[in-house]
C-alpha positions in Angstrom: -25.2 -74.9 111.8 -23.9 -77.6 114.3 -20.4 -78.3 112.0 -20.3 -74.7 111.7 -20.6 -73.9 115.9 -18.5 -76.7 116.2 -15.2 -75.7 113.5 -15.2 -72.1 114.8 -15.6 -72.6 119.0 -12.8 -74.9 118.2 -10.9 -72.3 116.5 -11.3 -70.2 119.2 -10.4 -72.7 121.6 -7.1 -73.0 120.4 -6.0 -69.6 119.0 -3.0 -68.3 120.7 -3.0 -64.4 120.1 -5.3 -61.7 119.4 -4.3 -61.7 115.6 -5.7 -65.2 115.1 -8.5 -64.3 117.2 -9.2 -61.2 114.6 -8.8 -63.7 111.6 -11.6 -66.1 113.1 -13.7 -62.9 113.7 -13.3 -62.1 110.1 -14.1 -65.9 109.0 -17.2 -66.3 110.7 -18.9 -63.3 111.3 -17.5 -60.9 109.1 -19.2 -59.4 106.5 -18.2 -61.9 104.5 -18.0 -64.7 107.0 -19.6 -68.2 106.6 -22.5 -67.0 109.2 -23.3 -63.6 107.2 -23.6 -65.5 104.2 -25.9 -67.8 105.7 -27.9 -64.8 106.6 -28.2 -63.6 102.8 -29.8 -67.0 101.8 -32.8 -66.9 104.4 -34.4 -64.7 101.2 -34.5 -67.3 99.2 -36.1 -70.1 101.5 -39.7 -70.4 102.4 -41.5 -68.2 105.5 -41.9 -71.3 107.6 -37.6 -71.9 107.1 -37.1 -69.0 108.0 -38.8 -68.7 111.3 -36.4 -71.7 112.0 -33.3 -70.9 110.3 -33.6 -66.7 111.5 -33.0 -67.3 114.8 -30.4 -70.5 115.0 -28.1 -67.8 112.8 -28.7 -65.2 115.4 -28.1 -67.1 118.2 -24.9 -69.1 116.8 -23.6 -65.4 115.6 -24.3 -64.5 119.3 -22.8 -67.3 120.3 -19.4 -66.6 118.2 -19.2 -63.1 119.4 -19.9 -63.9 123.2 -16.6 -66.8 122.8 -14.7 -64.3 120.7 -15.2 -61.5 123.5 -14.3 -64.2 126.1 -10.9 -65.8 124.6 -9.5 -61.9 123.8 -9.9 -61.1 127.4 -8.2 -64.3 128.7 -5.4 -63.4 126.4 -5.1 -60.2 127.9 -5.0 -61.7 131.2 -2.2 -64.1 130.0 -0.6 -61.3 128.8 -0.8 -59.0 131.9 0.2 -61.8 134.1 3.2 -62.8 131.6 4.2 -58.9 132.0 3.7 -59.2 136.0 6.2 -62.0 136.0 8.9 -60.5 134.1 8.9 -56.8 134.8 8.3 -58.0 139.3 10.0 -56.0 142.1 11.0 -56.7 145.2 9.8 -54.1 147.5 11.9 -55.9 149.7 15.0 -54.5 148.6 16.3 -51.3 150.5 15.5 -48.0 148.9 18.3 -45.5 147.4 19.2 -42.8 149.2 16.8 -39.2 148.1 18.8 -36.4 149.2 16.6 -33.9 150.4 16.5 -30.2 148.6 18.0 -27.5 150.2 17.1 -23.7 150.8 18.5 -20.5 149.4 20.5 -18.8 151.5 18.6 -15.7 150.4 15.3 -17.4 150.5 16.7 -18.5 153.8 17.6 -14.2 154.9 14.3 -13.0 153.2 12.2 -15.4 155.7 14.1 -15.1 158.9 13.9 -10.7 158.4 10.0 -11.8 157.3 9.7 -13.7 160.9 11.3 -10.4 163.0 9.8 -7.8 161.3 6.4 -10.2 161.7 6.7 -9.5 165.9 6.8 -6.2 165.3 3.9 -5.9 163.4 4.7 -5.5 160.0 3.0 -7.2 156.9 4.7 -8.1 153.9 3.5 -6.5 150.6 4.8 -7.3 147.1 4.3 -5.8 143.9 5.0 -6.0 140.2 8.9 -6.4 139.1 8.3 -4.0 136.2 6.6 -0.9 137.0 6.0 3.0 135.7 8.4 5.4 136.1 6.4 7.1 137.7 6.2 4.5 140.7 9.8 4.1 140.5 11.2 7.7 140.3 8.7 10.7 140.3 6.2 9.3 143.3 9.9 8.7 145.5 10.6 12.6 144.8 13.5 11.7 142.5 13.9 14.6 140.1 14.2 13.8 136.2 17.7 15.0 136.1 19.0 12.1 138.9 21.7 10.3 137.6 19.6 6.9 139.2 17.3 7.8 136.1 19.8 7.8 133.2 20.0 4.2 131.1 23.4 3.4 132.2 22.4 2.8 135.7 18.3 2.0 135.0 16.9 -0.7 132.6 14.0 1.0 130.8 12.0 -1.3 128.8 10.9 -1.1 125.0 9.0 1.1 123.6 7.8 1.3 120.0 7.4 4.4 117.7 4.7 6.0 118.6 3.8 4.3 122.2 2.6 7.0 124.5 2.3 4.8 127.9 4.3 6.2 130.3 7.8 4.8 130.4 8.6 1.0 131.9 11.5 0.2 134.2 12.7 -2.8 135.9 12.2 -1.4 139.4 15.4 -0.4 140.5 14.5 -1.0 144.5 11.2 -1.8 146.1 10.1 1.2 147.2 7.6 1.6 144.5 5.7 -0.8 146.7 5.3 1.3 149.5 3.4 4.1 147.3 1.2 1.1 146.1 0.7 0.0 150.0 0.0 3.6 150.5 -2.5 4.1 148.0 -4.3 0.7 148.9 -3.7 0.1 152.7 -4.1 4.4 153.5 -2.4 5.1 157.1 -1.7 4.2 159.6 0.6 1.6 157.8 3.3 -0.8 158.9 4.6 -3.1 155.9 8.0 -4.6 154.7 8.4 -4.9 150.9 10.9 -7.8 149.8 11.5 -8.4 146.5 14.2 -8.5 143.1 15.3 -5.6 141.7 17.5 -4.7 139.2 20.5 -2.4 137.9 23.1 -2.3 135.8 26.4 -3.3 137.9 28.2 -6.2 138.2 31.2 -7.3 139.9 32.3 -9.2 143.6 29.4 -7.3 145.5 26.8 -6.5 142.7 24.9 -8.4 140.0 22.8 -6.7 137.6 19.1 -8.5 139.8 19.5 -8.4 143.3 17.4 -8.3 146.7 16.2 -6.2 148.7 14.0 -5.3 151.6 12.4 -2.0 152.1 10.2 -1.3 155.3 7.8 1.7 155.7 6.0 2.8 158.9 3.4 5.8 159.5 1.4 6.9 161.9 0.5 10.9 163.6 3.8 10.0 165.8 6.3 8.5 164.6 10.2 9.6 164.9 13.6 8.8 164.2 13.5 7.3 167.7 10.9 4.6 166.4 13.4 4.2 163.5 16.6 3.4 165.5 14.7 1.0 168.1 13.5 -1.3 165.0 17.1 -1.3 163.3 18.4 -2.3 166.6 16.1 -5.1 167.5 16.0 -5.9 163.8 20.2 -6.4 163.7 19.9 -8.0 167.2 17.8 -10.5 166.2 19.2 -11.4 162.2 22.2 -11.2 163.8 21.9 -13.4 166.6 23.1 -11.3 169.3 22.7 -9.5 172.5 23.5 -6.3 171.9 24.4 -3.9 168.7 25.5 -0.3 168.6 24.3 1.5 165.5 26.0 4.7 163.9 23.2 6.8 162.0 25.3 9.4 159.7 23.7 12.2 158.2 23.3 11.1 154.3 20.5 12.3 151.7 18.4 10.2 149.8 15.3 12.0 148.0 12.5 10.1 149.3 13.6 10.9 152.7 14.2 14.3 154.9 16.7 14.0 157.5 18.3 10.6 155.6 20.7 8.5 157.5 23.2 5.8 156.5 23.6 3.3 159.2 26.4 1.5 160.1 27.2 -1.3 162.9 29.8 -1.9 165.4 31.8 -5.0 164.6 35.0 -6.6 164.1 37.0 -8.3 161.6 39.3 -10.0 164.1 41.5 -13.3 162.4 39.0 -12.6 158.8 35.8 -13.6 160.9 32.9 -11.2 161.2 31.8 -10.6 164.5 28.5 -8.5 165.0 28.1 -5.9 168.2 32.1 -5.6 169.4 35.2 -4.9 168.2 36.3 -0.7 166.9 35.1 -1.3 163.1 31.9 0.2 161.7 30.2 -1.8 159.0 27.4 0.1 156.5 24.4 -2.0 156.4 21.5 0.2 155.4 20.0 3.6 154.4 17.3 5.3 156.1 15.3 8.4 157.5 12.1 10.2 158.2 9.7 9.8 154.7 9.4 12.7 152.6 6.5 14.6 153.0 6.0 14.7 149.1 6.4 10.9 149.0 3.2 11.0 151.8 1.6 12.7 149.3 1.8 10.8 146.2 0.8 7.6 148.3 -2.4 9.8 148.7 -1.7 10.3 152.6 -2.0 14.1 154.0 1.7 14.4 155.5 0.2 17.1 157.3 -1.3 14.5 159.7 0.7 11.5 159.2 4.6 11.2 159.3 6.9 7.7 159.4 10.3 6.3 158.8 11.8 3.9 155.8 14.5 1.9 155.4 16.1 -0.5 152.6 18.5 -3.1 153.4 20.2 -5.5 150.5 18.9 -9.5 151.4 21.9 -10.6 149.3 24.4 -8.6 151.5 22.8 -9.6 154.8 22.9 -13.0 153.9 26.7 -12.6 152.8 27.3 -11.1 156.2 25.4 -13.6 158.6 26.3 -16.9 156.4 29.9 -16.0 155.4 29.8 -16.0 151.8 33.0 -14.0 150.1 31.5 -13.6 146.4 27.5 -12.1 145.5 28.5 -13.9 142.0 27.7 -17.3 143.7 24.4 -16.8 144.7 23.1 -17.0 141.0 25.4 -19.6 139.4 23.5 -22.6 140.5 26.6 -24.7 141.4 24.2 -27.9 143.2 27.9 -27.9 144.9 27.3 -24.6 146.8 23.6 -24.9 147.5 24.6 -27.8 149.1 26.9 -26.2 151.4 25.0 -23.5 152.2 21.8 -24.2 151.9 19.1 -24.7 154.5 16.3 -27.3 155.6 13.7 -26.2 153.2 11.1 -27.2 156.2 12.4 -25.8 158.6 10.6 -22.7 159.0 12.5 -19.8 161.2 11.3 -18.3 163.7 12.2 -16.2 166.7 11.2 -18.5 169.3 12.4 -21.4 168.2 15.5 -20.5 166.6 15.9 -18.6 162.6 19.1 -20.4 161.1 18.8 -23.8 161.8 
């Protein structure tokens, strides 16, 4: 036993890789190694050998195993270190340069308006993109025969033979959301609902998905004179600018009774936009008194409570404020154009410390 713990520690010793370290396992205390078949012939020696010869086998098989275990893990070392010296950097060196990502500009629009419309106490709600159209058309008091409803203009979704759920639309505006807030929040109710929404046009100043913002306020006293306070001090603040003069003209929209189209005193002086002067009028929004029927299908008594809405396209006030000719680039993902007109996306706007920074 002392030849054989002397050829195989040896071995070890001097093997150079985990393969020969494998073979030796094999050799010696394999199942058909030297030291296993010294185990089979303790049956044939006396009782007496074999309290001697039992447990030298055990403890030179121990003793194999334990070197075994030892040289593979000082290989791996070897190994790891080998790889440490040839794959080394120098944290030394400087570091490339990380351009940091930029903002939307319509992620940029949809938070400043979310920032004003914040101060004056309106929440944001949100709903689902795809929705009844019930939501969408009958609970807004549009009639069955409105041409908003037919399938050139709406995108209904698929329906197989026999499918008796009412019929599925990609909302066409957000003001499904406001009958949702209705139903959940009750009155009184002050909420903003941005959000995509989709219909089929497309050319310079509409894509088939755009963005909008629709606010909704009610209350036992509200009146158009609420509504044209928060348009102004909405426009003064998006805008940037002291003062604004709005022009409400009569219009009619069916979710709303009177309905006004809004437009804004600006001018167009050398190509450049300039908000609150000059004798041009620039349409920037629909609005009006809520419908009393629309009250009603939010589950509100319009008897008691009455408010105002409004809907304003993100995409076009962010065209307006940030200069941009074509509504086409906003969803072409040219890395060229978000980098020119995109925004610090940490810098979060506000109206104290600035919105488009």
């Amino acid at each position: 036993m002392d030849d054989l713990k002397a050829k195989y520690l040896g071995q070890i010793a001097e093997a150079a890789d985990e393969a020969a370290i494998e073979a030796i396992r094999l050799a010696a205390v394999g199942k058909k190694g030297e030291v296993a078949l010294k185990m089979r012939e303790l049956g044939k020696m006396t009782p007496e050998e074999r309290q001697t010869a039992g447990p030298a086998l055990n403890e030179l098989k121990d003793e194999i195993n334990s070197a075994l275990a030892a040289k593979k893990a000082a290989l791996a070392d070897a190994a790891l270190d080998e790889r440490l010296r040839s794959e080394w950097l120098d944290v030394t060196l400087p570091a490339r340069n990380r351009r940091q990502g930029t903002l939307h500009p319509i992620s940029q629009a949809r938070e400043e308006l979310t920032a004003i419309f914040a101060e004056m106490g309106f929440s944001v709600a949100e709903g689902p993109r795809i929705d009844t159209d019930w939501y969408n058309f009958d609970a807004l008091n549009i009639p069955g025969h409105h041409p908003a409803r037919a399938e050139m203009d709406t995108f209904y979704m698929h329906r197989a033979e026999g499918d008796n759920r009412p019929p599925h639309v990609l909302r066409t505006h957000t003001s499904p959301v406001q009958i949702r807030s209705m139903e959940k929040m009750g009155a009184p109710l002050r909420v903003i609902c941005p959000g995509g929404v989709y219909r089929a046009d497309y050319d310079q100043t509409h894509t088939p998905m755009f963005h909008q913002v629709e606010g909704l306020a009610l209350d036992r006293d509200i009146s158009m004179a609420n509504l044209k306070w928060t348009l102004e001090e909405f426009v003064k603040a998006f805008f940037e600018v002291d003062d604004v003069e709005l022009r409400f003209r009569a219009s009619h929209f069916p979710f709303t009774e009177p309905s006004a189209e809004v437009d804004i005193r600006c001018s167009w002086e050398g190509g450049q936009l300039k908000i609150g002067e000059g004798d041009d009028w620039l349409e920037i929004l629909g609005s009006g008194m809520v419908h009393p029927k629309v009250i009603a299908a939010g589950g509100i008594d319009p008897d008691v409570y009455q408010g105002f809405a409004f809907g304003i396209g993100i995409d076009r006030l962010a065209m307006l404020k940030y200069g941009i000719p074509d509504l086409r680039a906003f969803f072409d993902s040219d890395l060229r154009w978000l980098r020119h007109y995109g925004f610090a996306a940490l810098d979060m706007p506000n109206l104290h410390g600035g919105l488009s920074r």
